[in-house]
ZAGUBA-12609 format. One record per residue (C-alpha): residue number from 1; residue in one letter; x, y, z. Coordinates in nm, 4 decimals. Example, Ala and Ser with C-alpha at 12.3 -4.5 7.8 and 13.67 -1.06 7.14 Angstrom:
# ZAGUBA-12609
SITE,1,A,1.2300,-0.4500,0.7800 .
SITE,2,S,1.3670,-0.1060,0.7140 .
# end
This chain:
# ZAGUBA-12609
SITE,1,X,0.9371,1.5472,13.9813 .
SITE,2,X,0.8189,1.6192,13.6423 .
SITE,3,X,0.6050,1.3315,13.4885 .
SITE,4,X,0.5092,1.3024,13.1141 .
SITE,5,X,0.1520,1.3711,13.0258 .
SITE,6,X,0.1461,1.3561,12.6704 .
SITE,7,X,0.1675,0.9870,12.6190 .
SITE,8,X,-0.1106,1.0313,12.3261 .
SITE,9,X,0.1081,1.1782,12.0703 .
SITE,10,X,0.2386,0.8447,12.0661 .
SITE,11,X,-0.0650,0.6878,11.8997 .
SITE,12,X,-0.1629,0.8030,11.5348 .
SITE,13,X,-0.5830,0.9555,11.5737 .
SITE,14,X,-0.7805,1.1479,11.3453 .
SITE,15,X,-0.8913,1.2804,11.7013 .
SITE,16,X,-0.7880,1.6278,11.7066 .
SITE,17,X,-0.4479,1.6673,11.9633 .
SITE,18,X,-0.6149,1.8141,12.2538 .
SITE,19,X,-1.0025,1.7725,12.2485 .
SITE,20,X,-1.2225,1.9591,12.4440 .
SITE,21,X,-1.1998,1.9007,12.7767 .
SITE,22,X,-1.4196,2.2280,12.9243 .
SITE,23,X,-1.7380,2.0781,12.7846 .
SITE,24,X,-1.8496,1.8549,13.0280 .
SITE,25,X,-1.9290,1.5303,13.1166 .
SITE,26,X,-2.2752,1.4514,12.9170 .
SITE,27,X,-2.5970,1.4481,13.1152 .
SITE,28,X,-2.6430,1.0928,13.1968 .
SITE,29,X,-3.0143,0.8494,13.2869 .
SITE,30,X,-3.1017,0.8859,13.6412 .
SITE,31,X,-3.0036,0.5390,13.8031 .
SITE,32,X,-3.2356,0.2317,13.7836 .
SITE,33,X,-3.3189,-0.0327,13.9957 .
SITE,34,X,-3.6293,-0.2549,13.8694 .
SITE,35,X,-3.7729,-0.6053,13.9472 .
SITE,36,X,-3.7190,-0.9338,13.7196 .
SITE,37,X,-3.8470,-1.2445,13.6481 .
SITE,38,X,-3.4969,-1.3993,13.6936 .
SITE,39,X,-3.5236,-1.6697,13.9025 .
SITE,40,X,-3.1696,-1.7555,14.0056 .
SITE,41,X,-3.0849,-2.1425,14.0937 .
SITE,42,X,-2.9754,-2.0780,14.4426 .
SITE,43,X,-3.0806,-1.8902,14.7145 .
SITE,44,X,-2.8657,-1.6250,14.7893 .
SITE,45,X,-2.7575,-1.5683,14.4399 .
SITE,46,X,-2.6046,-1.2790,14.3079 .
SITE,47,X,-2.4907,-1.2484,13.9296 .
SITE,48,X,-2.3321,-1.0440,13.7295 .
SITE,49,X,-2.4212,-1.0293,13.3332 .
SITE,50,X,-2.2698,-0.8485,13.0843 .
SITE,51,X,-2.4978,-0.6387,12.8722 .
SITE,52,X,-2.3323,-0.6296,12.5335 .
SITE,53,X,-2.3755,-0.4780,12.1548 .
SITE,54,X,-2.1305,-0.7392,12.0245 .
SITE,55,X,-2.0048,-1.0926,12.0969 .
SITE,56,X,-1.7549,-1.1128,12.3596 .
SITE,57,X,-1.6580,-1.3305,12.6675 .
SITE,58,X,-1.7797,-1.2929,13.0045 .
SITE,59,X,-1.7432,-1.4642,13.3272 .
SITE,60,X,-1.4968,-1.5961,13.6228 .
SITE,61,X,-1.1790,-1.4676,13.5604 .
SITE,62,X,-0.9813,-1.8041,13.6120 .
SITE,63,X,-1.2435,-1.9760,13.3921 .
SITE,64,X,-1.4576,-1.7827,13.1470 .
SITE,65,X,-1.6919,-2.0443,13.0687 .
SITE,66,X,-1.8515,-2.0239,13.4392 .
SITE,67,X,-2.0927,-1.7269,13.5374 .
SITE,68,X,-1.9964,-1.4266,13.7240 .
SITE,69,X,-2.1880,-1.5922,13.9879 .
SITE,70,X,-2.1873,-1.5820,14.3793 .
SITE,71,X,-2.4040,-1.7963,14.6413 .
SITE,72,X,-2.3971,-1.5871,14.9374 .
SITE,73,X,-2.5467,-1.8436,15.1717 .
SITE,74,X,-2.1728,-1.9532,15.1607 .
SITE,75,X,-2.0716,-1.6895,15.3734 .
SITE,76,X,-1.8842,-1.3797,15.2561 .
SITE,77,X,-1.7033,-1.4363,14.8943 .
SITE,78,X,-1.4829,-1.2010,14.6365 .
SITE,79,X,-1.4607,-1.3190,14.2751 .
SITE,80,X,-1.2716,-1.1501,14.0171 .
SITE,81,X,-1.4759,-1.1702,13.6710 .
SITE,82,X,-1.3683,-1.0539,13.2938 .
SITE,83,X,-1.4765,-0.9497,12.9788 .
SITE,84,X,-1.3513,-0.9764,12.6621 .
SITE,85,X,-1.4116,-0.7824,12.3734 .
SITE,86,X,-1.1910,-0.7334,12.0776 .
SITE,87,X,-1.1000,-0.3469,12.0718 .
SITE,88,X,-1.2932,-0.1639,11.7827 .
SITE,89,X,-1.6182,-0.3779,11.9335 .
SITE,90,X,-1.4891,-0.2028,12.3124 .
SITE,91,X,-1.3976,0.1340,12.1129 .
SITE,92,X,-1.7437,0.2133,11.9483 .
SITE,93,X,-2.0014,0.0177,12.1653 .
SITE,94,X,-1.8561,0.0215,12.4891 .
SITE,95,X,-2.0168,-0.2013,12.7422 .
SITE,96,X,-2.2307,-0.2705,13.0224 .
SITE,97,X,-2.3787,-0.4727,13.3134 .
SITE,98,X,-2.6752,-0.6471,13.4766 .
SITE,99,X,-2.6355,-0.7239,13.8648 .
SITE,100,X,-2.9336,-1.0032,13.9349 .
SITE,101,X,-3.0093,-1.0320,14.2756 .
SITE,102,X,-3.2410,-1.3024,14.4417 .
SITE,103,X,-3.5054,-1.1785,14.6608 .
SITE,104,X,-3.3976,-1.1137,15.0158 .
SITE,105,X,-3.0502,-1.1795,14.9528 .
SITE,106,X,-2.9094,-0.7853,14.9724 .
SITE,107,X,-3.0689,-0.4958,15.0785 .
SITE,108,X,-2.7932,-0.2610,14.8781 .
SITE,109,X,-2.5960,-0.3159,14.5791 .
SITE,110,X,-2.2864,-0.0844,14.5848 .
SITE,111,X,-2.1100,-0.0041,14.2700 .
SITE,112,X,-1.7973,0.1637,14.2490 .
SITE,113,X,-1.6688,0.1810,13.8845 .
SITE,114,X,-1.3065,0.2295,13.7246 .
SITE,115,X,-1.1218,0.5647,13.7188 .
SITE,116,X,-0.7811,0.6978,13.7212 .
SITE,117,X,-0.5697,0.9779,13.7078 .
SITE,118,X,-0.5529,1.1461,13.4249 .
SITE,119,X,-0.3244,1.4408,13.4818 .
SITE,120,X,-0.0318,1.5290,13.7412 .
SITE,121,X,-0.1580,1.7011,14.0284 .
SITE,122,X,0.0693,1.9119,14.2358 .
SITE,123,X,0.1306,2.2321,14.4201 .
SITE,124,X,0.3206,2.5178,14.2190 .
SITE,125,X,0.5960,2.7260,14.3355 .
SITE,126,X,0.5941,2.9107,14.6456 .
SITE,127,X,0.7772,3.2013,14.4903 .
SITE,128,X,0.7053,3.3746,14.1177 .
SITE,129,X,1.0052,3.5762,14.0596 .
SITE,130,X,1.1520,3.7603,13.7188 .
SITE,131,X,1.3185,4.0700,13.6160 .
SITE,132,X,1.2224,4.2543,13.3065 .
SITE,133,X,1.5297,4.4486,13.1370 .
SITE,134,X,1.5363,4.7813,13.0269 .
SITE,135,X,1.5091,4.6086,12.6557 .
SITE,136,X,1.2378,4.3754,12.7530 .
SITE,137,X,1.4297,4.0666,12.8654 .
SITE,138,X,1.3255,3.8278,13.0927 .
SITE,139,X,1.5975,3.7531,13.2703 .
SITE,140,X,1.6731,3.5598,13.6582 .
SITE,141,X,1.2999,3.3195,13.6327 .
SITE,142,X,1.2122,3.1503,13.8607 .
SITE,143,X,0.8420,2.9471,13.9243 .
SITE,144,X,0.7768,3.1628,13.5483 .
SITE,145,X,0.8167,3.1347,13.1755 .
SITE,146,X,0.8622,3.4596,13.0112 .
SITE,147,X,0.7548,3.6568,13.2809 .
SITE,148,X,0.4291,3.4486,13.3275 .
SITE,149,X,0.3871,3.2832,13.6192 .
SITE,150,X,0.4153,2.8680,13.5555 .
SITE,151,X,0.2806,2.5779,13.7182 .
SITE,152,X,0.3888,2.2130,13.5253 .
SITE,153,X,0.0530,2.1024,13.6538 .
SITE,154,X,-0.1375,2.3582,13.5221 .
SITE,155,X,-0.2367,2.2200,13.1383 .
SITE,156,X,-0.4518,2.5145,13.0690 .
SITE,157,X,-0.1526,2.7131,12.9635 .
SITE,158,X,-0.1203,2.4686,12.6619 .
SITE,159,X,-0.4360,2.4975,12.5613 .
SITE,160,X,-0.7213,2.6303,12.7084 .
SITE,161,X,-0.9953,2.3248,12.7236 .
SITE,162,X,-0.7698,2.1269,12.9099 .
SITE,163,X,-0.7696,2.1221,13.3322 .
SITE,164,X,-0.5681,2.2851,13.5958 .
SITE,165,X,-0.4270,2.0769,13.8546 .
SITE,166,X,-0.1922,2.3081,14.0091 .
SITE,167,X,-0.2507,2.4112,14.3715 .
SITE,168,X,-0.1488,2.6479,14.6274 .
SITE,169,X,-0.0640,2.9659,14.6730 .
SITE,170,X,0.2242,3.1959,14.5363 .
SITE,171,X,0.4131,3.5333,14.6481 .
SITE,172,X,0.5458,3.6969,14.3009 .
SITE,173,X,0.8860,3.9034,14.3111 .
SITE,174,X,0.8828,4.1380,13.9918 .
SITE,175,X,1.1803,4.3786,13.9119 .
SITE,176,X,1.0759,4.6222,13.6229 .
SITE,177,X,1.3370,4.8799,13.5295 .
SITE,178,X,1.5450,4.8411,13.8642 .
SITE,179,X,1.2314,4.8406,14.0905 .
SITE,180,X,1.1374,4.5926,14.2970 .
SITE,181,X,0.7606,4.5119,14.3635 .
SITE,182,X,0.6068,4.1921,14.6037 .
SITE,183,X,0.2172,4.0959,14.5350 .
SITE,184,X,0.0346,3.9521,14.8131 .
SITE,185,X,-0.0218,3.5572,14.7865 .
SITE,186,X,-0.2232,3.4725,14.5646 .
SITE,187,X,-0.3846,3.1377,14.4622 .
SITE,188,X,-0.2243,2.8875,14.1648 .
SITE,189,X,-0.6081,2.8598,14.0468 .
SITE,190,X,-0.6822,2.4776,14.0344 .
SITE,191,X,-0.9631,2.3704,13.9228 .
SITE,192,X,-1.2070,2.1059,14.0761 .
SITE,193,X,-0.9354,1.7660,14.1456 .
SITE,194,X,-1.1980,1.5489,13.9253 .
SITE,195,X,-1.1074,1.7343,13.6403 .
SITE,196,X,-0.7897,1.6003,13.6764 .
SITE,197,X,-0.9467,1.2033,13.6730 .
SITE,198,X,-1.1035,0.9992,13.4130 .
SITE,199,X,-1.2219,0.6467,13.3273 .
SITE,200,X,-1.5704,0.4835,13.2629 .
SITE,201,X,-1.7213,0.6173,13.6199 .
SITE,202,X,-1.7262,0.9653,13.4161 .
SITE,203,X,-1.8847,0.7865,13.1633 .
SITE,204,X,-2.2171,0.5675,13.2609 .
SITE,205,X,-2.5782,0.6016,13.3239 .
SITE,206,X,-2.5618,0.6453,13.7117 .
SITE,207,X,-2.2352,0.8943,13.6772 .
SITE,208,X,-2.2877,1.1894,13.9650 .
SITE,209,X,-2.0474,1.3963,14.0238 .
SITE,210,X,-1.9386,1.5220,14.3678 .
SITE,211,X,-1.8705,1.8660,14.4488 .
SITE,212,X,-1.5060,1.8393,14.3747 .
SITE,213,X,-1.5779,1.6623,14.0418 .
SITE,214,X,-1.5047,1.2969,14.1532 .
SITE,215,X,-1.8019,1.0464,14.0292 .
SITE,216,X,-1.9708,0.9310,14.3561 .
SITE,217,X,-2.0287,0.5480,14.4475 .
SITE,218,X,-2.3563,0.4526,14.4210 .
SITE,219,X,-2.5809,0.2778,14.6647 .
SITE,220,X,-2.9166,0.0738,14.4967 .
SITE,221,X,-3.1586,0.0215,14.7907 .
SITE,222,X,-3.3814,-0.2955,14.6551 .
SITE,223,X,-3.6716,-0.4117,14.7113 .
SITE,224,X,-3.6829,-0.7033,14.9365 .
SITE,225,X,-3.9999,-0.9229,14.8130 .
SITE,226,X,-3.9012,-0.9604,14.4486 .
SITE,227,X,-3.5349,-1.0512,14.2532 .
SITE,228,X,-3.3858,-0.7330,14.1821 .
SITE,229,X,-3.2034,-0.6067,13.8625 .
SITE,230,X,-2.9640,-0.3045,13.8870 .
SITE,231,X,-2.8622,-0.1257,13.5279 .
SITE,232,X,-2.5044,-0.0119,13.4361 .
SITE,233,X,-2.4113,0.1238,13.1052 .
SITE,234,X,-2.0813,0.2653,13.0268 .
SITE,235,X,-2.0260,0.4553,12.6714 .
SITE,236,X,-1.7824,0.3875,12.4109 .
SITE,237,X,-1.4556,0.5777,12.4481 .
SITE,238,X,-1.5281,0.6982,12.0937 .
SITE,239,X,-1.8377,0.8801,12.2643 .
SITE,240,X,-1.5750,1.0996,12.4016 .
SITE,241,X,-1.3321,1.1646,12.1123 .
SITE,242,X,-1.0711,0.9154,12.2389 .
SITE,243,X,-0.8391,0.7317,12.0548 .
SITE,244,X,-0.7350,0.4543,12.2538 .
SITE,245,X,-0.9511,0.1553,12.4501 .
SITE,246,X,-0.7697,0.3352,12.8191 .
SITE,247,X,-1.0965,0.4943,12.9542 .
SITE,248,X,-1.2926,0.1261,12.9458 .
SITE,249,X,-1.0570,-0.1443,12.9549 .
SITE,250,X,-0.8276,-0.1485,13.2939 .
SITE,251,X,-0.7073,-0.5408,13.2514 .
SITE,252,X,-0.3563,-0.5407,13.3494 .
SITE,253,X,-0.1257,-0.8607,13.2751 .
SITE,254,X,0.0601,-1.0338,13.5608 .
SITE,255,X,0.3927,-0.8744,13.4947 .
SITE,256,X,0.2550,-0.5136,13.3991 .
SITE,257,X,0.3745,-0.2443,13.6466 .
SITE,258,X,0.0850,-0.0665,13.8398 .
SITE,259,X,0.0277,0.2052,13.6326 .
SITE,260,X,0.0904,0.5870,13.8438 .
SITE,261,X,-0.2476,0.6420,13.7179 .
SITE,262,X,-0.3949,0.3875,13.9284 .
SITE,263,X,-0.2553,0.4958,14.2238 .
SITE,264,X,-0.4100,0.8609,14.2611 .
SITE,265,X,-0.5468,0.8857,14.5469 .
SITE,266,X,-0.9037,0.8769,14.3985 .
SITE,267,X,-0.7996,0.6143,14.1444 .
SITE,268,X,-1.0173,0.3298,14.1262 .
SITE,269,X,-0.8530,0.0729,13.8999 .
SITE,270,X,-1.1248,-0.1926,13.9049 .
SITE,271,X,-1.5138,-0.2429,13.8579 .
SITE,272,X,-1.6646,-0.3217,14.1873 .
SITE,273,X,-2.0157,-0.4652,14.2634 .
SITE,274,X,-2.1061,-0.5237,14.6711 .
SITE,275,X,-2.3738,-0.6910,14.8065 .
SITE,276,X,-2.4905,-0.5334,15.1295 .
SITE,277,X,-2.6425,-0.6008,15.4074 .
SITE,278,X,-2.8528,-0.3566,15.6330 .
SITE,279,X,-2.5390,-0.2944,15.8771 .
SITE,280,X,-2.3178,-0.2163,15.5170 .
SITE,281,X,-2.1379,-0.5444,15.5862 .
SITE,282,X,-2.0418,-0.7438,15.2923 .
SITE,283,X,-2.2103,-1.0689,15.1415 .
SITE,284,X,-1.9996,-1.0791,14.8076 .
SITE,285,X,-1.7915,-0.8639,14.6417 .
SITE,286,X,-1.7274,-0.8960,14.2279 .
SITE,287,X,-1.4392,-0.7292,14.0894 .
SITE,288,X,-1.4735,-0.6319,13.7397 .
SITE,289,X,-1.1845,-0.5984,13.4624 .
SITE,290,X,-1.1946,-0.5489,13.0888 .
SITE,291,X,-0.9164,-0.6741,12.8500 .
SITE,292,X,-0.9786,-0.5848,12.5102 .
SITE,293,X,-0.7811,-0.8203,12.1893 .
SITE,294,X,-0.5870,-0.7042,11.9154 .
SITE,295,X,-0.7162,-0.9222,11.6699 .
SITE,296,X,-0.9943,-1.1571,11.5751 .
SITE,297,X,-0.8184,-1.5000,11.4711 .
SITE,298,X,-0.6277,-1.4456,11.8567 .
SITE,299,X,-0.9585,-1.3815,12.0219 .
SITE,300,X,-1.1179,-1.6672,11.8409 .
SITE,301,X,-0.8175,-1.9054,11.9283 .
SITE,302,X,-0.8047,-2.1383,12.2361 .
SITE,303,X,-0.5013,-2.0072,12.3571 .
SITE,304,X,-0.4799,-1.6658,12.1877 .
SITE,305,X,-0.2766,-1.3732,12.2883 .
SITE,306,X,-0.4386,-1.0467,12.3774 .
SITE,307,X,-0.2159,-0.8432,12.3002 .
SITE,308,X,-0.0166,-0.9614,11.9870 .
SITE,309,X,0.0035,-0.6168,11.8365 .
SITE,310,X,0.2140,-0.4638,12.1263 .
SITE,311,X,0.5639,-0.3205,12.1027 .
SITE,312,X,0.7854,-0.5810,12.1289 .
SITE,313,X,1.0011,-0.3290,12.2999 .
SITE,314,X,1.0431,0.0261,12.4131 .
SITE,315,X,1.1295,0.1909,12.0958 .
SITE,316,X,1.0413,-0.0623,11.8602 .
SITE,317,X,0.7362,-0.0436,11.5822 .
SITE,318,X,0.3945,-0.2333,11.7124 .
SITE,319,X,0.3629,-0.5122,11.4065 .
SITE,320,X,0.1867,-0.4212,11.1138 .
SITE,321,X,-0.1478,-0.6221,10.9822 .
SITE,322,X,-0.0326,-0.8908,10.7443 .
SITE,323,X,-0.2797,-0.7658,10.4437 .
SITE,324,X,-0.0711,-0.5155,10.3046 .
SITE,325,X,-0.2515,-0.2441,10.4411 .
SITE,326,X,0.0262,-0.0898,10.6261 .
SITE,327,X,-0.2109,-0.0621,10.9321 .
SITE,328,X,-0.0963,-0.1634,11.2699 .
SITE,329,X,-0.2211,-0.4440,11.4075 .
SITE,330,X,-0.2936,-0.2923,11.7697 .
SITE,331,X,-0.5341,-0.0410,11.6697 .
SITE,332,X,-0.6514,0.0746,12.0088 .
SITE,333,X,-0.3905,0.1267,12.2859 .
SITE,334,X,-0.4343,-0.0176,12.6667 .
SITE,335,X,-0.2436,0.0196,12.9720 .
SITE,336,X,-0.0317,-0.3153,12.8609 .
SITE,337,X,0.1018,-0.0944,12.5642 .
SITE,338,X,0.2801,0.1618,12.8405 .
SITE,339,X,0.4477,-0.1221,13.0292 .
SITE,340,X,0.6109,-0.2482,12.7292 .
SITE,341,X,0.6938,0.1091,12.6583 .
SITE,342,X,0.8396,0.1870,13.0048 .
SITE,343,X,0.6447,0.5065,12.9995 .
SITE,344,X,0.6181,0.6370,13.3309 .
SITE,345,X,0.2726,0.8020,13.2469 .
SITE,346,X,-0.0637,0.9183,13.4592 .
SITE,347,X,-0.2692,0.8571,13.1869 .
SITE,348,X,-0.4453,1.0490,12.9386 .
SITE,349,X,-0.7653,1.1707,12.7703 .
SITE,350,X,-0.7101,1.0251,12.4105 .
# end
């Protein structure tokens, strides 16, 4: 099954078409966990604040105005919390958040933060086979492109900075000149899987990386005399040459499909925070999502619409900003733009 990839060329950037992907993930603060003077209400509580660089909305996800708040002396709880931020404010400053625990309440805040796939991931052919003509054709391919070996999941053949994600192994069948030669096996070359993955866990201040590339959940051991505070910061997607709001914001609507990329096998399509207990059972668990607006009178409205610069249908122009300037009015795609799109796509880097 071949799936489209290149869902970016869609959306106009001044990001160049296929940035850098080689480089790296950038060399992020060791992870925090430090004492405050917070003095939650209840005992037992565990909160989530946001830690922002602009004004948006933060809290229960069926009512924004309460606190992303849990009383664990209620017995074990899950809460789904939001925040909203109006996309160039998501785009440039990205986000972050403060978990405030009471004193003796957990002994280990887990966080597990949003990625997906980013790239098909498959095994190649079994067989490479091609004659080359007395002239030079390249004639009877198969599991090749002009005599060159090709794997659909292997990206590095369009340009170099970008992953490979094509496994297993091949046998190659080349005819030169009426002669027949078989190479042993040999390997399709794929690089580590977490190449293939992306999303604000790549992206944060307690990002490590595992040894296949996939960021690692994170355990905070607190201290159990004082309130604890643990620290997470996630950058801007324009940190990373992006041109769309994708790698932060991983709000779906209610009649969205469930995007391919969240269902990689190491997708993570939400922002988790656990409270733990020294067994690793569960006290509370917060579930994280970030919808970003399309403009500010909608954000600023009672009952505005997130997403009012969408298609209004696959094929159809996204509407244009009212001042004349010709600009669109959904500046900085999400995953809601796809749905409306019908674009059966894993995701992308920009």
């Amino acid at each position: 099954m071949t799936v489209s990839l290149f869902a970016f060329a869609c959306q106009p950037t001044d990001a160049p078409e296929l940035p850098d992907w080689s480089g790296g993930f950038p060399n992020n603060d060791p992870p925090t966990v430090a004492p405050t003077d917070t003095d939650p209400p209840l005992a037992g509580l565990v909160t989530i604040a946001p830690v922002l660089e602009f004004d948006g909305r933060f809290g229960l996800a069926d009512d924004l105005e309460q606190p992303c708040a849990y009383d664990t002396t209620a017995g074990f709880g899950e809460i789904e919390c939001r925040l909203e931020a109006e996309e160039l404010d998501a785009f440039f400053e990205g986000w972050g958040y403060d978990v405030l625990v009471e004193s003796g309440t957990c002994t280990y805040i887990g966080v597990s933060n949003y990625m997906y796939q980013a790239w098909g991931i498959g095994e190649g052919p079994p067989v490479v086979r091609y004659t080359i003509e007395a002239n030079g054709n390249c004639i009877d391919e198969i599991g090749s492109q002009n005599c060159q070996p090709y794997c659909e999941f292997n990206y590095s053949t369009l340009d170099p900075s970008l992953p490979n994600c094509c496994y297993g192994q091949y046998t190659s069948i080349i005819t030169v000149a009426g002669v027949q030669n078989v190479a042993p096996a040999q390997a399709w070359g794929g690089g580590d899987i977490g190449d293939c993955y992306d999303g604000a866990a790549y992206n944060s201040n307690i990002t490590e990386l595992a040894a296949n590339g996939i960021p690692k959940p994170i355990l905070f051991e607190l201290e159990e005399t004082v309130n604890n505070t643990v620290s997470v910061e996630f950058d801007g997607p324009i940190e990373g040459e992006y041109a769309s709001n994708i790698p932060i914001a991983n709000y779906l609507n209610s009649d969205d499909p469930i995007p391919v990329a969240f269902q990689g096998f190491y997708s993570r399509p939400d922002y988790v925070v656990e409270c733990l207990d020294d067994a690793e059972e569960t006290l509370a668990r917060f579930i994280l999502k970030v919808q970003d607006w399309d403009t500010v009178a909608e954000f600023e409205s009672l009952e505005g619409d997130a997403d009012i610069g969408a298609k209004p249908g696959p094929g159809k122009p996204a509407p244009l900003e009212g001042n004349g300037s010709g600009d669109q009015l959904n500046d900085r795609w999400d995953w809601h733009d796809f749905a409306i799109d019908e674009i059966d796509v894993v995701g992308f880097r920009d």
